[in-house]
PLY file of the C-alpha trace (Angstrom):
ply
format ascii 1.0
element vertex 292
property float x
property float y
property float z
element edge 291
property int vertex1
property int vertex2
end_header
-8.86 35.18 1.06
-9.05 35.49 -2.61
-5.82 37.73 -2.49
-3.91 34.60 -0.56
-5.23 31.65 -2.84
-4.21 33.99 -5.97
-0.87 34.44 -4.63
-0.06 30.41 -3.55
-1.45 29.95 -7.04
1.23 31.67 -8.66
3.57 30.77 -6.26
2.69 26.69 -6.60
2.53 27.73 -10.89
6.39 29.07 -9.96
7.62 26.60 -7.68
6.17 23.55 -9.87
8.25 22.13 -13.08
6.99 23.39 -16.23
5.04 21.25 -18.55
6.92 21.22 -21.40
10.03 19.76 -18.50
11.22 16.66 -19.26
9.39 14.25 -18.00
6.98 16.16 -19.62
3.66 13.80 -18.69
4.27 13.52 -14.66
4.90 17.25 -14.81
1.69 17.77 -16.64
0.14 15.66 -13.92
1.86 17.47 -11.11
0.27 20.54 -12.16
-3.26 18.88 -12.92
-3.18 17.73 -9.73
-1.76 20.82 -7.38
-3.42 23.99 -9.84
-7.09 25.55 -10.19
-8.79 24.01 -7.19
-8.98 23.79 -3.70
-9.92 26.03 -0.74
-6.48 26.54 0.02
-7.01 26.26 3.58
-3.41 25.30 4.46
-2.05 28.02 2.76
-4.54 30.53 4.40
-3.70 30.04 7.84
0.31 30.01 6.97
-0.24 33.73 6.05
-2.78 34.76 8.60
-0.48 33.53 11.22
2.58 35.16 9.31
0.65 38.34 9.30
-0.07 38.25 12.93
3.91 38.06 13.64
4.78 40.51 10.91
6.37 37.84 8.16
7.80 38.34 4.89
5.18 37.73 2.45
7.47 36.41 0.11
8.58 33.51 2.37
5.02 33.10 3.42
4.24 32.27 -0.22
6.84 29.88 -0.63
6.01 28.05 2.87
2.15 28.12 1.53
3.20 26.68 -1.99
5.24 24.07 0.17
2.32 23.45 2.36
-0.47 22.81 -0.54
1.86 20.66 -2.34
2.33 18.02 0.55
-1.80 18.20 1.01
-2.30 17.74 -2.72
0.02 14.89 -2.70
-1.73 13.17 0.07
-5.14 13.51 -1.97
-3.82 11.95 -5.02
-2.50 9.27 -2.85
-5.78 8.95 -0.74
-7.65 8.43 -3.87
-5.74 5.57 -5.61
-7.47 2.24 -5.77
-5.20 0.76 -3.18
-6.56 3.64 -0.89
-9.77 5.37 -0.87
-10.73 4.18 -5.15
-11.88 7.58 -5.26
-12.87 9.08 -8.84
-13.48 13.01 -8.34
-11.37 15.50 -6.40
-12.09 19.09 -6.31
-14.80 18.56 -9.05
-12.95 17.08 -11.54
-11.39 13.41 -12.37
-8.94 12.50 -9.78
-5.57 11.84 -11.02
-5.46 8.08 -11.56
-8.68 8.41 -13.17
-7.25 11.18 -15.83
-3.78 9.53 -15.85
-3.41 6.34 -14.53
-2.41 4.80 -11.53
1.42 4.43 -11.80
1.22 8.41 -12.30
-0.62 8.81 -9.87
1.78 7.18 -7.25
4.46 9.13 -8.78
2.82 12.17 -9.07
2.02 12.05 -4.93
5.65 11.11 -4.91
7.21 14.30 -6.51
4.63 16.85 -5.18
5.99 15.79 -1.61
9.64 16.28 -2.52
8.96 19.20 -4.10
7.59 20.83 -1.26
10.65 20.50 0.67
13.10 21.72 -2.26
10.97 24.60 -2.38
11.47 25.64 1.57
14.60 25.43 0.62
14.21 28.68 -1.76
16.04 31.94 -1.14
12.62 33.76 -0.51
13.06 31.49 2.64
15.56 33.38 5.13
18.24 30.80 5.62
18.40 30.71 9.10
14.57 29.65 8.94
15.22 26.85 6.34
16.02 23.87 8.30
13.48 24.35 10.77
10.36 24.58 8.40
11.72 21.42 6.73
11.34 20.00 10.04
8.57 21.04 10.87
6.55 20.11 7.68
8.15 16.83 7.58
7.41 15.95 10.86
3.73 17.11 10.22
3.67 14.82 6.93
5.64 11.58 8.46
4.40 8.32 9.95
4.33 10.65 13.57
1.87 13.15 12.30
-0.49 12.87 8.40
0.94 9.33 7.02
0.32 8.15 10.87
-3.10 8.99 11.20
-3.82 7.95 7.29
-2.71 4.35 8.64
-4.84 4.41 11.88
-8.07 5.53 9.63
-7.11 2.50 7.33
-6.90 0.30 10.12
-9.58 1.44 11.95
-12.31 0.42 9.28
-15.19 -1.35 10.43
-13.97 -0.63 14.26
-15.93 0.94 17.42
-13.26 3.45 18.46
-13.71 5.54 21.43
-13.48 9.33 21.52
-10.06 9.30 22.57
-8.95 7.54 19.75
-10.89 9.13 16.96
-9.29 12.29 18.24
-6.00 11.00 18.04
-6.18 9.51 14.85
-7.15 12.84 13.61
-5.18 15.43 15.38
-2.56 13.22 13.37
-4.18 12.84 9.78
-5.88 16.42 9.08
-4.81 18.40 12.27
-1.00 17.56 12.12
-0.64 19.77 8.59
-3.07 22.03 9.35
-1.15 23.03 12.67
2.15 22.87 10.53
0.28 25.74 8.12
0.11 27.88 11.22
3.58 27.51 12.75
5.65 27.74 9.50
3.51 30.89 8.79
4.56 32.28 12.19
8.18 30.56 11.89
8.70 33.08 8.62
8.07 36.04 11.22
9.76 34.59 14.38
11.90 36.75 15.71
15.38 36.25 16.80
15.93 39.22 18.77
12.99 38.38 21.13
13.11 34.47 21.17
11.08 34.33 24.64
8.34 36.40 22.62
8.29 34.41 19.86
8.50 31.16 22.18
4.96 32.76 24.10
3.35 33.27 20.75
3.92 30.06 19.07
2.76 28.18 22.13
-0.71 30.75 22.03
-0.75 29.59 17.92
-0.40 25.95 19.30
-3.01 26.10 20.74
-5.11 27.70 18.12
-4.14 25.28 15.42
-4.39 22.48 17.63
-8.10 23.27 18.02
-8.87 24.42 14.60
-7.49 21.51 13.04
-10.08 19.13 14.85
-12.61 21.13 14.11
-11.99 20.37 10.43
-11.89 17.49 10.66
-15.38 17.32 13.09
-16.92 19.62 9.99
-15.46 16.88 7.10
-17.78 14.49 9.35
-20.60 16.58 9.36
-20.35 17.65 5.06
-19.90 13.69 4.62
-23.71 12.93 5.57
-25.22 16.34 4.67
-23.77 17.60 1.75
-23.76 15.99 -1.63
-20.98 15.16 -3.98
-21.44 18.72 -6.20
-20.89 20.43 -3.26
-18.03 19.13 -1.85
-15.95 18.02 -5.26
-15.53 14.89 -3.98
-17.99 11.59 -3.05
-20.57 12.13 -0.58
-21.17 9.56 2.00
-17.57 7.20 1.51
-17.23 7.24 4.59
-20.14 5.71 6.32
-20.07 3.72 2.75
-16.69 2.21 4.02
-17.51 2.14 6.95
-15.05 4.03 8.68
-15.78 5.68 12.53
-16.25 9.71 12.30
-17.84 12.16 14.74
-20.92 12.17 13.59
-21.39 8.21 13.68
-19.98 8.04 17.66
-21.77 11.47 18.72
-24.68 12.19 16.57
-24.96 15.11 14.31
-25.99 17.78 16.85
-23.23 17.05 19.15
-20.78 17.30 16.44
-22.00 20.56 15.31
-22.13 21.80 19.15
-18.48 20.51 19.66
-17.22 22.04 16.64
-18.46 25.40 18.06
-16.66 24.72 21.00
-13.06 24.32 19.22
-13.92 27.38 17.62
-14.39 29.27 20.97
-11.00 27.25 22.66
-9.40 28.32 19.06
-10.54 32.13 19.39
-9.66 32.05 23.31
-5.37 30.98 22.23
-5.48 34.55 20.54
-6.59 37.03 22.67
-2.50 37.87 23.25
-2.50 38.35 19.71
-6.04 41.37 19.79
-6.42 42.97 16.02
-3.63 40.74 14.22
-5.24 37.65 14.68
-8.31 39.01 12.81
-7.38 36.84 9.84
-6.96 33.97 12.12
-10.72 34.18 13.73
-12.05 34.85 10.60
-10.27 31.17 9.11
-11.41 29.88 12.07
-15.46 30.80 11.55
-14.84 29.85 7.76
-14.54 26.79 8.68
-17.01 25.73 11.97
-19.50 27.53 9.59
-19.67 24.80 6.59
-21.03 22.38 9.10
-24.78 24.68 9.23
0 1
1 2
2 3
3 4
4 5
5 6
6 7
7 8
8 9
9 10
10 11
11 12
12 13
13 14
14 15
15 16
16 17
17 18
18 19
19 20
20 21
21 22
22 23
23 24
24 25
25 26
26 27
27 28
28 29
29 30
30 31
31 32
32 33
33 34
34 35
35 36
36 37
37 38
38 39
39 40
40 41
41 42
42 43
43 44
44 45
45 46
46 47
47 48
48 49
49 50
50 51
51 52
52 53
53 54
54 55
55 56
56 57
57 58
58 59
59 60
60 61
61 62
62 63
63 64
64 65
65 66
66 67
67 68
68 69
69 70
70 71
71 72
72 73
73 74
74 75
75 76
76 77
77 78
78 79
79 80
80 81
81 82
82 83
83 84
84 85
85 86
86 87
87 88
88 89
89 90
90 91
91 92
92 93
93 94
94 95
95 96
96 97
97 98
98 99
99 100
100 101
101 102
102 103
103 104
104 105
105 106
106 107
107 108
108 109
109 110
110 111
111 112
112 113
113 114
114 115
115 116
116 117
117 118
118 119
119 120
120 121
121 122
122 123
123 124
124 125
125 126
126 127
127 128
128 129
129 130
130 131
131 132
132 133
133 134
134 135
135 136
136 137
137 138
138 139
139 140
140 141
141 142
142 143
143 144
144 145
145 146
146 147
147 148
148 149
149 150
150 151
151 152
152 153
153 154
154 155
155 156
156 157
157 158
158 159
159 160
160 161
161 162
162 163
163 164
164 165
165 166
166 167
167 168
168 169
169 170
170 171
171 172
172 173
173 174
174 175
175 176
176 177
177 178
178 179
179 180
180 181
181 182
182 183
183 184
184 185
185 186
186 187
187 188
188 189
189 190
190 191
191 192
192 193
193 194
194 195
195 196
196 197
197 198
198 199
199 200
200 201
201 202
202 203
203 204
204 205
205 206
206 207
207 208
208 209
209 210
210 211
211 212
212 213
213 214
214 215
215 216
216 217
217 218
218 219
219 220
220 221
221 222
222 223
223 224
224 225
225 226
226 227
227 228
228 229
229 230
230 231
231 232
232 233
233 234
234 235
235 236
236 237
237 238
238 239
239 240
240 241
241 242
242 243
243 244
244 245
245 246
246 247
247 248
248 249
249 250
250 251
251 252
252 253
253 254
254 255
255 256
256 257
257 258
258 259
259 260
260 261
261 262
262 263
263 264
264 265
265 266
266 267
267 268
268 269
269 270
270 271
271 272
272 273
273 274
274 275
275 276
276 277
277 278
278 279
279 280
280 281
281 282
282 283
283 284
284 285
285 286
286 287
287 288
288 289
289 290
290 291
């Protein structure tokens, strides 16, 4: 783990305009904003799934730099007045608060297109190019994060069934996160055996599918019993706002008991995959674990 978030953060320290770059304050903000925090979850599973189908690390480190900056960008977003009004993010001043609010629109603004200018980078095989753009900006679009970001706006103050919590977040955490594990395994698809590579994306599917509720299920869980030092961000917003989450339809037990059930349907998707999806059970613990 360390190894991969040292590696996206000199890839995202690469990939991101300098500083001293004309204009020199968003840049400074873009880098605020995207360096020195974060779990780095994203860019975790793009190269444990990469691993698993033998990928170029190089292109896995410009798909994970690619990944982080789209998730970064919808944090400084999600924490602008209009939004969330949140003032810490990873344990420091969000970026409106250390900026100001115009920056930090633009700021979300240029991390996103940067992402997609840097899939576009020759570390990238070419043939792969287009459809990792694709894919990451279908994950990021009104049909997958910006889509669910709406419903959880809309939603506050609402009863919503199971049904639709789940949708709203397969859409506004689990969309990206599943993108994180199919670009990873996009960088080591392999032309040659296209059925194979067909088989194992739709095992990975699977996987991320169920991994990517289950973070969201743990967020619930951290929101009521973890406090703010903890987490880097505010504790308790979201029964504050009064927004529906797992914990306030099912109870805190049964949210920690279905969380390790997506764990188990996540480690069942890779049994094809035996000792190279090590990395991938091991994300997958990492993160059902936070919740106890």
């Amino acid at each position: 783990m360390k190894d991969v978030q040292a590696r996206t953060e000199s890839a995202l320290d690469r990939y991101l305009p300098a500083a001293t770059q004309a204009p020199e304050r968003l840049h400074e903000a873009m880098r605020y904003a995207a360096l020195g925090g974060g779990k780095r979850v994203r860019p975790l599973l793009c190269h444990a799934a990469g691993e698993a189908l033998d990928a170029p690390v190089a292109a896995l480190d410009a798909a994970a730099a690619a990944l982080e900056m789209i998730h970064v960008y919808s944090l400084v977003h999600d924490d602008l007045p209009s939004m969330d009004n949140d003032a810490m993010r990873r344990g420091k001043p969000t970026v409106h608060v250390q900026y100001d609010d115009a920056t930090g629109l633009l700021v979300g603004d240029a991390l996103q297109t940067q992402a997609f200018l840097t899939l576009c980078d020759e570390a990238i095989p070419a043939a792969r190019r287009a459809g990792l753009v694709a894919e990451l900006a279908m994950a990021s679009g009104s049909q997958g994060m910006a889509g669910g970001q709406a419903i959880d706006l809309a939603s506050v103050g609402l009863k919503l069934t199971r049904e639709q919590l789940e949708n709203m977040h397969r859409l506004k955490t689990g969309a990206l996160l599943r993108a994180a594990v199919r670009l990873g395994a996009m960088c080591g698809a392999s032309d040659a055996d296209a059925t194979a590579s067909h088989a194992a994306l739709a095992s990975l599917d699977v996987y991320a599918s169920a991994i990517g509720l289950a973070f969201q299920v743990v967020d619930d869980i951290l929101d009521v019993t973890a406090d703010s030092a903890t987490l880097g961000k505010t504790a308790g917003k979201d029964a504050a706002a009064d927004k529906p989450t797992y914990v306030s339809l099912l109870g805190l037990d049964a949210s920690r008991a279905l969380a390790r059930q997506l764990q188990a349907e996540a480690n069942q998707a890779l049994l094809p995959f035996g000792a190279r999806a090590q990395r991938l059970s091991e994300l997958a613990e990492l993160v059902v674990q936070r919740a106890y």
